[in-house]
C-alpha positions as CSV (number, residue, x, y, z in Angstrom):
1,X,53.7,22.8,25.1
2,X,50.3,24.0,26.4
3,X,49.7,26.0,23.0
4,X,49.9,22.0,21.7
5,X,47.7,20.6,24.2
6,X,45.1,23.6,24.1
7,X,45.2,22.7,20.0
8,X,44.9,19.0,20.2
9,X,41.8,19.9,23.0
10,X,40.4,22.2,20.4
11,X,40.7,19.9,17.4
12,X,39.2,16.7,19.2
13,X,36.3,19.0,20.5
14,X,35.4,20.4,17.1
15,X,35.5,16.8,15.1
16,X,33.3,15.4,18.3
17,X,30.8,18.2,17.7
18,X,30.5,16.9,14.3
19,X,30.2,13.6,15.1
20,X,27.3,14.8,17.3
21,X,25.8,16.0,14.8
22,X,26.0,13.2,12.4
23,X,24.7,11.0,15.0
24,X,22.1,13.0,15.8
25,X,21.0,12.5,12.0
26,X,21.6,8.8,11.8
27,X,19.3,8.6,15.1
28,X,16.1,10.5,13.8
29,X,16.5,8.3,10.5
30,X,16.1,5.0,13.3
31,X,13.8,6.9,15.1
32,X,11.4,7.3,11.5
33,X,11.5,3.9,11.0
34,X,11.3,2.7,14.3
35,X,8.3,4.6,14.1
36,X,7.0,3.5,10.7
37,X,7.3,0.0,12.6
38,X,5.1,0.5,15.7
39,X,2.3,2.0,13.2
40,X,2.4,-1.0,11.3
41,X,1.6,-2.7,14.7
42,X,-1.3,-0.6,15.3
43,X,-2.2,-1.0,12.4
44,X,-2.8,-4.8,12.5
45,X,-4.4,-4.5,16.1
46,X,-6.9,-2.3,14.5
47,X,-7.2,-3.9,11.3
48,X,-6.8,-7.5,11.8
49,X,-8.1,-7.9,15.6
50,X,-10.7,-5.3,15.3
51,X,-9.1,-4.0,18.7
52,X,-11.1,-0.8,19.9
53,X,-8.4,2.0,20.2
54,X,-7.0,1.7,24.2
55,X,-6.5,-2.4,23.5
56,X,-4.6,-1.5,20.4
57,X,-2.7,1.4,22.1
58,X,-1.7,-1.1,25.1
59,X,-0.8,-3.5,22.7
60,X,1.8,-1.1,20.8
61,X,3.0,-0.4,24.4
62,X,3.9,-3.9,25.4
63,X,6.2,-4.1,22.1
64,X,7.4,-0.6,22.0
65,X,10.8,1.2,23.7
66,X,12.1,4.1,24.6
67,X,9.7,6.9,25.4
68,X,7.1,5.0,22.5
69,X,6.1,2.6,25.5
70,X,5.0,5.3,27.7
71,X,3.4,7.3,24.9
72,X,1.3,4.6,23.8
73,X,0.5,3.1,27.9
74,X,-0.5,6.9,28.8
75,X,-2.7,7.2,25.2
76,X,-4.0,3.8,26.5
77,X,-4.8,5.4,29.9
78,X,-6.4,8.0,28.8
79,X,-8.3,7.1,25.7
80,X,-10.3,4.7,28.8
81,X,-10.1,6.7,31.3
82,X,-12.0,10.3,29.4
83,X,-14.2,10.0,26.9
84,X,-15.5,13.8,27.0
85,X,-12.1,14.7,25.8
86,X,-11.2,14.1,22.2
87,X,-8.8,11.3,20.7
88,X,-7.2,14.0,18.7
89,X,-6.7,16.6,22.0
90,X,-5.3,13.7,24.0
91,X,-2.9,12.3,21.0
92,X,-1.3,16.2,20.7
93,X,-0.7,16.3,24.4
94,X,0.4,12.9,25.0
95,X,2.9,13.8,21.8
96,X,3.7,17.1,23.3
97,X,4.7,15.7,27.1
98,X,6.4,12.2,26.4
99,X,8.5,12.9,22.8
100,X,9.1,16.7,23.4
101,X,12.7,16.5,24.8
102,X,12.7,12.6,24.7
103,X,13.1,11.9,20.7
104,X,15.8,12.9,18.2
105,X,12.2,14.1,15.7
106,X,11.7,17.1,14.2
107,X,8.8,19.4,14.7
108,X,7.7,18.9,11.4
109,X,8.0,15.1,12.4
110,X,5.7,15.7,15.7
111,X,3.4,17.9,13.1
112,X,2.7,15.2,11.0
113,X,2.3,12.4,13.8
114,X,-0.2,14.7,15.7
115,X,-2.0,14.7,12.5
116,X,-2.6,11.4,12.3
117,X,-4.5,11.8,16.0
118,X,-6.8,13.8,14.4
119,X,-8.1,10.9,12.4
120,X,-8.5,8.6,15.2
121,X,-11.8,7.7,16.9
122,X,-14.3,9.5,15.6
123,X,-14.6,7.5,11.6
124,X,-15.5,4.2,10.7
125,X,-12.4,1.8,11.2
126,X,-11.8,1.7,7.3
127,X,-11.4,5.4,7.3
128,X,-9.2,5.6,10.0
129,X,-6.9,2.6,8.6
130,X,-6.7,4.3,5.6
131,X,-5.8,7.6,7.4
132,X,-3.0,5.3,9.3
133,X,-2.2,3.9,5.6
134,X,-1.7,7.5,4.3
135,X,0.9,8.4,7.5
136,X,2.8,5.1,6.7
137,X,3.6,6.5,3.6
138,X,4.0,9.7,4.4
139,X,6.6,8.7,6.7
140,X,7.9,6.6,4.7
141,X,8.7,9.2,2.1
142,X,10.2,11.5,4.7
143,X,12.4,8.3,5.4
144,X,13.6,7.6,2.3
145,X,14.7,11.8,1.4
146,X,16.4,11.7,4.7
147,X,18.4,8.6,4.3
148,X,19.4,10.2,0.9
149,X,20.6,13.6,2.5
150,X,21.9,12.0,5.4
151,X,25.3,10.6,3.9
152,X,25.8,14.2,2.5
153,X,25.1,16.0,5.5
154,X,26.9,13.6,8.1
155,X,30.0,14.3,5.8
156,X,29.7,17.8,5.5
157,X,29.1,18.3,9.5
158,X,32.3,16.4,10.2
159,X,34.8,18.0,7.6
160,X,33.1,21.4,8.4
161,X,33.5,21.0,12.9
162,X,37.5,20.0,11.7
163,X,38.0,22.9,9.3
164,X,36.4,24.8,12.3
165,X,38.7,23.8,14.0
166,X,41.6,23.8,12.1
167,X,40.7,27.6,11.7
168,X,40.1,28.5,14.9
169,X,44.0,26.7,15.4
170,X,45.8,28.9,13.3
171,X,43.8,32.0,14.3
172,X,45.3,31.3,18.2
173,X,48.8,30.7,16.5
C-alpha cells in the first residue's frame, strides 16, 4: 500500500516538474513580447511626443506591470535625479537589481536589453529610435525562434519528467 502511495507521490511529482518547466517556457515567450510591447511605447513617447528620456520612462511606467513598472519609475528617478552618471551605467544596474530574480528572461535576454541602454541619451533622437528600431526586431526574432522551439520543448520536458519517473518507479520495485 505505501509502495503505491510513495509511486503515485513520485509520478505526480515528476510530470509537475515538467509542467514547470514548460511553463516556465511559455512565460519567457509572454514575457518577450510583453516586452516587445512596452518598447513600442517608448518608442512613441520618444518618437511621436518628442518626450526627453525620464518623461518617456515614467510614461512606460504608468502602463507597465510586473517588475517593468518599477524598472522604468526607478530609470525615471534616476535618469532626473544624476546626470554625471551615464544612461547606459544606470540602464545595466536598474536591469541588473529589478529583473534579476524577478523575470522568467534569459541572460542572453538581459544581454541584449542592456544593449539597447547603451544607445540611449547620448545621440540625436533619430539615432537612438533607430537603435530602439533595431532591438524591436531583434527581439522580435528571438520571439518568433522561441515560439517555434517552444511546442517541441514543452513536449519533450513533460514526456521526459514522466519517463523519469516511470523509471525511477520500477527501479524502487
Amino acid at each position: 500500500m505505501f509502495k503505491f502511495i510513495g509511486i503515485s507521490l513520485l509520478l505526480l511529482a515528476s510530470f509537475a516538474a515538467g509542467c514547470l518547466l514548460a511553463f516556465q517556457i511559455r512565460q519567457r515567450v509572454e514575457e518577450l513580447i510583453y516586452l516587445r510591447k512596452l518598447m513600442f511605447i517608448f518608442k512613441g513617447e520618444l518618437e511621436y511626443k518628442n518626450a526627453m528620456l525620464p518623461d518617456a520612462f515614467k510614461t512606460v511606467a504608468s502602463k507597465a506591470k510586473g517588475p517593468y513598472d518599477e524598472l522604468f519609475y526607478q530609470l525615471a528617478v534616476k535618469t532626473e535625479e544624476n546626470f554625471s552618471k551615464p544612461i547606459s551605467e544606470l540602464f545595466s544596474e536598474k536591469i541588473d537589481a529589478v529583473l534579476s530574480g524577478n523575470s522568467y528572461l534569459k541572460a542572453a535576454d538581459l544581454k541584449l536589453f542592456k544593449e539597447l541602454g547603451e544607445t540611449l541619451g547620448f545621440q540625436n533622437q533619430k539615432m537612438q529610435l533607430n537603435n530602439i528600431d533595431l532591438y524591436i526586431d531583434r527581439l522580435s526574432n528571438t520571439i518568433e525562434e522561441e515560439r517555434d522551439k517552444m511546442e517541441q520543448e514543452v513536449k519533450v520536458y513533460r514526456t521526459l519528467a514522466m519517463m523519469t519517473g516511470v523509471l525511477v518507479s520500477i527501479v524502487l520495485i
